[in-house]
C-alpha positions in Angstrom: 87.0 141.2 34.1 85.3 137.8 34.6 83.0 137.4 37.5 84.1 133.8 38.3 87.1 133.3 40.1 89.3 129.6 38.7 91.5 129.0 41.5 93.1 129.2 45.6 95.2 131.6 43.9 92.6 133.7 42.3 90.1 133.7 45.0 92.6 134.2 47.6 94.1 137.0 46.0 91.0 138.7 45.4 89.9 138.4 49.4 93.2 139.0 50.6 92.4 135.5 53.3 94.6 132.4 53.1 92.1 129.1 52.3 91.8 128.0 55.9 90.3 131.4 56.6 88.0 131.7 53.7 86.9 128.0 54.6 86.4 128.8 58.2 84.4 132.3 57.5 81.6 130.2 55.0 82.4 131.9 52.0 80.3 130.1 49.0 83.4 128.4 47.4 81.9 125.9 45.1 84.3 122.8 44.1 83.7 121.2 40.4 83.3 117.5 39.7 80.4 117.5 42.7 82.8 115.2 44.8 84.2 117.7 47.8 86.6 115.2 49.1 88.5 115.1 45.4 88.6 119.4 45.6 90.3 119.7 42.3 89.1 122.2 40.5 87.7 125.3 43.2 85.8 128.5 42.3 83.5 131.2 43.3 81.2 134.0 42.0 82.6 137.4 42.7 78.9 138.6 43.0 78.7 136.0 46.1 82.3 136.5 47.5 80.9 140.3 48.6 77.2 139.3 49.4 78.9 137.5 51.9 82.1 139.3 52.7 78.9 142.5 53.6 77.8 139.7 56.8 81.2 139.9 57.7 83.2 142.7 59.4 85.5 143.2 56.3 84.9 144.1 53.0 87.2 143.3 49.9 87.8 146.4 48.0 86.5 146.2 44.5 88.8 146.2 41.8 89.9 149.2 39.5 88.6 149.3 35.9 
């Protein structure tokens, strides 16, 4: 299992949140290319996806080896 997440797809699957809620809760989704407004390529750290999602009042479940 990789600990970065390539993706809406992958992230969003991996929350369980559609994009608007992920954006609107802050979580540290990082966009490649530097240029935010272009958004092409979008990923996150799953290490930082559950330092954040522990602020919050839910919790994604880790994944089974």
């Amino acid at each position: 299992m990789t600990d970065i997440l390539r993706g809406w797809k992958e992230i969003e699957a991996y929350l369980r949140m559609k994009r608007k809620a992920i954006l609107r809760n802050g979580y540290p989704i990082r966009f490649e290319g530097g240029d935010t407004e272009q958004r092409r390529n979008v990923f996150a750290v799953r290490g930082e996806l559950l330092r954040h999602a522990r602020t919050r009042t839910c919790v994604p479940r880790e994944e089974e080896k």
